[in-house]
C-alpha atoms as one frame of an Amber mdcrd trajectory, in Angstrom:
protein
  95.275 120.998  61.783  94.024 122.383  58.524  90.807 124.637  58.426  88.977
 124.492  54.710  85.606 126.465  54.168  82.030 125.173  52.829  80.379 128.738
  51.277  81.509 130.229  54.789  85.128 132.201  55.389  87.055 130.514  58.194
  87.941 133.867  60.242  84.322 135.059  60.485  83.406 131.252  62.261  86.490
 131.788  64.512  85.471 135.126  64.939  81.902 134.254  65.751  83.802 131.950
  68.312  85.108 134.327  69.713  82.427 136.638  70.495  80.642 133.407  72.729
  78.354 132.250  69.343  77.998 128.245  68.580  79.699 127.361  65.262  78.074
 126.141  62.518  81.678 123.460  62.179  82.476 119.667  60.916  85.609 118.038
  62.335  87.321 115.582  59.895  89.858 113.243  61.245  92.294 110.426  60.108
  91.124 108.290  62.968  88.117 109.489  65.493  87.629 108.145  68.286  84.116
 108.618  69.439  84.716 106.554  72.442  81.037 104.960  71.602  82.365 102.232
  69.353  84.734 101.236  67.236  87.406 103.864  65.843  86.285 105.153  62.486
  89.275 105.666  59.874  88.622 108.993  57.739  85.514 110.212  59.867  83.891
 113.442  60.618  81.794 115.201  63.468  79.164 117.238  62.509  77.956 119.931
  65.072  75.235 122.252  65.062  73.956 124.766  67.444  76.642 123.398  69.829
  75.172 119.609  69.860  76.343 116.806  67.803  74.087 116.087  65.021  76.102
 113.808  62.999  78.996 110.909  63.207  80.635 108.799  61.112  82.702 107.617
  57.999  83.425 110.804  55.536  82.117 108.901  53.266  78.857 108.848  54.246
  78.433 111.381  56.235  77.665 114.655  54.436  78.656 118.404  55.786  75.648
 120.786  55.457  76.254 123.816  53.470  77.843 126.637  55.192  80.047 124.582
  57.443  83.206 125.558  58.728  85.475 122.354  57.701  88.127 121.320  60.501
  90.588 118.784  59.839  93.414 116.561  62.009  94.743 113.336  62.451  93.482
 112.217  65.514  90.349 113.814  66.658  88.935 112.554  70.362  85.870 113.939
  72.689  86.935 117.074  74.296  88.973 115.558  77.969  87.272 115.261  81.311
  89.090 115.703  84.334  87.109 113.864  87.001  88.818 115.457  89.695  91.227
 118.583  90.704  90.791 121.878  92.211  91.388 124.279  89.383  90.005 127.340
  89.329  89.547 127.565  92.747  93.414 126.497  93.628  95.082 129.216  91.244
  98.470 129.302  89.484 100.162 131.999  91.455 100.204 129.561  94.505  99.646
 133.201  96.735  96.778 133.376  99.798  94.731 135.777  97.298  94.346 132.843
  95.299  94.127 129.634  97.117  90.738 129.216  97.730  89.936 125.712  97.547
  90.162 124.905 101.499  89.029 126.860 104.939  90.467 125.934 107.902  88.197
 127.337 109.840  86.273 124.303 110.909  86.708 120.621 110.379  83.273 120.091
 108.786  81.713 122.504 105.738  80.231 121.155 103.539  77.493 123.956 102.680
  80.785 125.587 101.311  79.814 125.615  97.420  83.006 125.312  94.927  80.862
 127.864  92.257  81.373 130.624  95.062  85.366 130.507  94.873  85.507 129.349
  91.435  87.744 131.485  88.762  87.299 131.017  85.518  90.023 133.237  84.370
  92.603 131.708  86.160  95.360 131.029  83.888  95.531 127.313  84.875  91.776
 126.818  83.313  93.367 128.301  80.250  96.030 125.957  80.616  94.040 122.150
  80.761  91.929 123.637  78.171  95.442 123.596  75.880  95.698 119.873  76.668
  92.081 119.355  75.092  90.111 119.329  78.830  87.043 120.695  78.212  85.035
 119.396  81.401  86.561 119.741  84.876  84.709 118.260  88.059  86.267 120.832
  90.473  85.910 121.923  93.653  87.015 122.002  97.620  90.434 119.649  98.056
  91.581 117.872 100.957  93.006 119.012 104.008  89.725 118.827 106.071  87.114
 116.112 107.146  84.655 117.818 105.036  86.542 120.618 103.004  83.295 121.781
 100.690  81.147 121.007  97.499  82.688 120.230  94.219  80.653 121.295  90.618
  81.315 120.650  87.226  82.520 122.888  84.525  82.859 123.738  80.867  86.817
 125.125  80.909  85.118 128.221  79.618  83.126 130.997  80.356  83.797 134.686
  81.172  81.503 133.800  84.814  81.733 130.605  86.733  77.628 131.003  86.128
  78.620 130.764  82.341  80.967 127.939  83.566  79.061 125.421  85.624  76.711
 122.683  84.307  76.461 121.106  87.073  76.359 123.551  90.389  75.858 121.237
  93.240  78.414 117.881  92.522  79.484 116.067  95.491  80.152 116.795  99.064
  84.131 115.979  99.482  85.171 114.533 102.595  88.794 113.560 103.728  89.967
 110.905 105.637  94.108 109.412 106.892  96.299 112.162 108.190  95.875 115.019
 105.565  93.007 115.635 107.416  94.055 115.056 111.028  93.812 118.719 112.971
  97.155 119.268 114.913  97.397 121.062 118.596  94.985 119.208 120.364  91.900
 119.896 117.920  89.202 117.315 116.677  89.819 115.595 114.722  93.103 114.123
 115.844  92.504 110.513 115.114  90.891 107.810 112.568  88.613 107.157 114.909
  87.400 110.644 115.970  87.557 111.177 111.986  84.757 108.468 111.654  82.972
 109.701 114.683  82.569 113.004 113.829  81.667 112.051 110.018  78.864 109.650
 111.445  77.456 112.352 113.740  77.059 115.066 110.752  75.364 112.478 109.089
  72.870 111.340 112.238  72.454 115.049 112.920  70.899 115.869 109.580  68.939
 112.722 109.711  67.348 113.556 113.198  67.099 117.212 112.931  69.568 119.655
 115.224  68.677 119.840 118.705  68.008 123.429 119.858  70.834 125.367 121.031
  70.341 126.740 124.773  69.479 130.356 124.774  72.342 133.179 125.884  71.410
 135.414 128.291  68.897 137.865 127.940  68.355 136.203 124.666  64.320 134.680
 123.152  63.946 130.762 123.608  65.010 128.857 120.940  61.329 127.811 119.319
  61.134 124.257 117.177  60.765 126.319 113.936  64.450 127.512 113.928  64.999
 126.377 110.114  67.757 124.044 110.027  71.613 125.148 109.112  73.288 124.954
 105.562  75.625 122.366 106.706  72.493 120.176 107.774  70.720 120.345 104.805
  73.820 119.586 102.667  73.929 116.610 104.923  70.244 115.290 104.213  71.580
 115.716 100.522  73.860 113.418 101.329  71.306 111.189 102.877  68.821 111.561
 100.653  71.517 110.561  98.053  71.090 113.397  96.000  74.264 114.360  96.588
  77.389 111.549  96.647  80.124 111.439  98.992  83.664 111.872  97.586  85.679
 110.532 100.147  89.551 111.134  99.712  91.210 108.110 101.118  94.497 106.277
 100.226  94.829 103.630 102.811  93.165 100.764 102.736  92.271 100.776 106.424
  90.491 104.735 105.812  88.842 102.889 101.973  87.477 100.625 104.652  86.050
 102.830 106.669  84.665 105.043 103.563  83.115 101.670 103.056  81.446 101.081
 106.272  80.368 104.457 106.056  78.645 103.496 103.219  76.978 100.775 103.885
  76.011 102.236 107.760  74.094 105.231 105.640  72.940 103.490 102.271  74.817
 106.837 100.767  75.901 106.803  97.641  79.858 107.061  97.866  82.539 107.707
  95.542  86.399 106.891  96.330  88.625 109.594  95.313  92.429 109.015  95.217
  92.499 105.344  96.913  95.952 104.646  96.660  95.934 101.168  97.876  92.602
 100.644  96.138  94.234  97.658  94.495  94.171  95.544  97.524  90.981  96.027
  98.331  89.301  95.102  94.928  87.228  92.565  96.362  85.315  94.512  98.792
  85.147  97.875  96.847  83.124  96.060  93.528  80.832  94.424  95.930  80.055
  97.671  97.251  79.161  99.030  93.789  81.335 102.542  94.441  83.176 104.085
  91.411  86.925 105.214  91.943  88.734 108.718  90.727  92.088 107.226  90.935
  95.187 109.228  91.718  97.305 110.476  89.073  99.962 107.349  88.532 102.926
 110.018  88.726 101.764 111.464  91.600 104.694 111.650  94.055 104.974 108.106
  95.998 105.316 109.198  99.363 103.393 109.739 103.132  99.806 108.266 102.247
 100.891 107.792  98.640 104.247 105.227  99.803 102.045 102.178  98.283 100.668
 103.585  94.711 101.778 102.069  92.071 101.412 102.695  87.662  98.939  99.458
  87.470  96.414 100.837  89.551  94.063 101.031  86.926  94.959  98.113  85.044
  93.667  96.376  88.902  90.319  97.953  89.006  89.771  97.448  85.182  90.335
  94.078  85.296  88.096  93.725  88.301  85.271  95.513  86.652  85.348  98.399
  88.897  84.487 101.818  87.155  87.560 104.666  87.736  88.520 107.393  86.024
  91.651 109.619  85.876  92.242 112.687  87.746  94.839 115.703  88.161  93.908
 115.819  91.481  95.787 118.555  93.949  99.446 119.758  94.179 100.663 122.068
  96.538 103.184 123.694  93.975 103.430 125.288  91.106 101.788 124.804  88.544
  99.013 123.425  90.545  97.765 121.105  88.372  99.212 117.586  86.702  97.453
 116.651  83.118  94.891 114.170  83.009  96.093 113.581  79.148  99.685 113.088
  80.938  98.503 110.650  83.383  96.403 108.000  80.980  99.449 108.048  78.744
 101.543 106.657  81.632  98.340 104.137  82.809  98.419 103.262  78.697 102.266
 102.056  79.635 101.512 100.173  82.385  98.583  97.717  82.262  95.474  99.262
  80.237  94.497  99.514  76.507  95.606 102.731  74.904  91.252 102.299  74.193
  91.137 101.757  77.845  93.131 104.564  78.855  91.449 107.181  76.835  87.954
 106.229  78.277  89.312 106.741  81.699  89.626 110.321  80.622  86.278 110.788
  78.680  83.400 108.504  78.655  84.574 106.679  81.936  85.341 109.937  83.509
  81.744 111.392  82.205  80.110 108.482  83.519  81.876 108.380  87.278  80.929
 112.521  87.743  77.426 111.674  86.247  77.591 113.752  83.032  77.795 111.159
  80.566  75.121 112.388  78.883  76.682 115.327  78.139  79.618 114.976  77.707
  82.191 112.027  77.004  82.070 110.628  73.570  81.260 112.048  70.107  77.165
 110.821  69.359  74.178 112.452  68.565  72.708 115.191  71.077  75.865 115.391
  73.293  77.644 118.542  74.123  80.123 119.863  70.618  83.395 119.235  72.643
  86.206 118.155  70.735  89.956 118.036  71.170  92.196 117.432  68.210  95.919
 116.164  67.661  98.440 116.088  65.667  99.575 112.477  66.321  98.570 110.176
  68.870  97.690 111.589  72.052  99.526 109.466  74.217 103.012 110.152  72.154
 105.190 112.404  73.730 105.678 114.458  70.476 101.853 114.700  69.905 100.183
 118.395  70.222  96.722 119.017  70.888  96.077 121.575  67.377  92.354 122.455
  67.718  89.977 122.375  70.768  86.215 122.831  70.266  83.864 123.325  73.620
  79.905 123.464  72.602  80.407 124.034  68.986  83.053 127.060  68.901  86.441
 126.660  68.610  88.601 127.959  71.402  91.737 127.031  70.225  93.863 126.430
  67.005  97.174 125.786  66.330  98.951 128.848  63.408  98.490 128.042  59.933
């Protein structure tokens, strides 16, 4: 990456950066990919104020004066990792830090993500490297209904400073990661199912009034409803999707039924075996965060396979690309990691990369925000050295809202 100067010195802009102020900066690149059309050869990015105010061919595209000039080979929107559990699952793998599931109960979903997020865990720091600049994060599985997810800018000094989106999706679990063990509900499919379908009809008829202790006041018909009810009616009300974590086909199925039982609106996160149930998933109209492809092929994940996404993109069905959760260090796969391999097996290198931008944007609803490089949308950039699905390729530059929060030594 090479930094060059229009009437304006280089450090001060990085400086400015630094101190939290939106750059006054133009990204030239050998090939841009704005992931709203065609590749341009020789093109540049314009951003002002941290919004995109200009794209296209170097040529004809001029650089107001005063710009901070940044230049690379490849230059892509900034990544978006549609689903993982960063910043709330941290890198030191220790209780302190592992906050993105509570045990406590088998159904929370008034649990908000933006209440356990941490933005300066190192592993933000760390996708941000790889050019992620959005994250849909939030509770993971282990539990029928582990939490809320939100959406976040991979910086910020507060998760307030963070979020753009608080309140995501309500993430639900189904298959045997979220099975309770000793004797406790749920311990079945079934009772999985049952006890999803009765938070739902709860919050859609109102809680019944608990009997009164002893010595306690009558419960009267004004007791306001609880948190996890009114996340519910969310739900219902469809302000609010589902993310149901399923990799069987027999628990996609029942995600589906769900669906269509509620007239929620439902999104299929990890759906391992999601390829042999293409059919019945596009008629439903649900979108698909797919499992990492290297994921480890075992338990629930015995059936995945590379050409996943090369299924549901030839069927039409709209996916994206996730890190998803591991349970050891470092806590987090690569989104940029994962396309590469989908790019190997089955889809477009073009295909691939909108799995982890536009795609991705447009499955977590933010697509217009963030995405693709065109006129109003959020300044994030990520820029490489090479291809970004070469193994030898380095991410040089990243830019999140107009400031630039990374560069490679010169």
């Amino acid at each position: 990456m090479r930094i060059t100067k229009i009437g304006l010195v280089a450090a001060s802009a990085l400086a400015l950066a630094t101190a939290g102020h939106a750059q006054d900066i133009a990204i030239r690149g050998e090939q841009v990919h704005t992931m709203a059309g065609p590749m341009i050869t020789d093109g540049v990015v314009v951003i002002d104020d941290g919004k995109i105010i200009a794209v296209g061919p170097a040529a004809s595209t001029p650089i107001p004066e005063g710009f901070t000039v940044v230049e690379a080979k490849v230059v892509t929107p900034g990544l978006v990792d549609a689903r993982t559990v960063v910043g709330l699952s941290g890198y030191l793998n220790q209780e302190h830090d592992q906050d993105q599931l509570d045990r406590t109960a088998p159904v929370q979903p008034q649990l908000r993500a933006i209440d356990a997020y941490n933005p300066d865990d190192a592993l933000v720091a760390w996708l941000r490297g790889f050019g992620v600049t959005t994250i849909h994060t939030g509770h993971g599985p282990g539990a029928l209904v582990s939490g809320q997810t939100m959406v976040a800018k991979t910086v910020g000094a507060t998760a307030d400073e963070a979020v753009i989106m608080r309140d995501a999706m309500v993430a639900a679990n189904l298959g045997p990661s979220a099975l309770a063990g000793s004797g406790k509900s749920p311990g079945t499919r079934a009772k999985q199912i049952a006890m999803l379908r009765q938070a739902l009809i709860s919050a859609k008829q109102g809680e019944a009034p608990k009997p009164a202790k002893k010595g306690e006041a009558k419960a009267g018909p004004d007791k306001p409803p609880s948190l996890e009810v009114l996340t519910m009616r969310d739900v219902l009300a469809r302000k609010l999707p589902l993310l149901v974590t399923a990799h069987r086909a027999q628990d996609i199925m029942s995600a589906l039924r769900l669906r269509e039982e509620f007239g929620i609106d439902l999104v299929l996160d990890g759906a391992a075996e999601a390829y042999l149930l293409t059919d019945q998933i596009k008629a439903a109209g649900v979108k698909v965060i797919l499992h990492p492809p290297m994921a480890r092929q075992y338990g629930e994940f015995e059936n995945a396979s590379f050409t996943t996404g090369a299924v549901l993109q030839a069927a039409g069905i709209p996916f994206a690309y996730q890190s998803g959760y591991e349970g050891y260090v470092p806590k987090s796969r690569v989104v940029l990691f994962e396309a590469a391999i989908a790019a190997a097996n089955g889809l477009t290198r073009d295909e691939a990369l909108a799995s982890i931008t536009i795609n991705a944007a447009k499955v977590i609803g933010m697509d217009k925000r963030v995405g693709s490089l065109e006129v109003g949308k959020d300044g994030d950039v990520a820029l490489f050295d090479g291809d970004p699905f070469e193994y030898t390729s380095h991410v040089v530059g990243v830019v999140v809202d107009g400031k630039q929060v990374s560069a490679a030594p010169q």
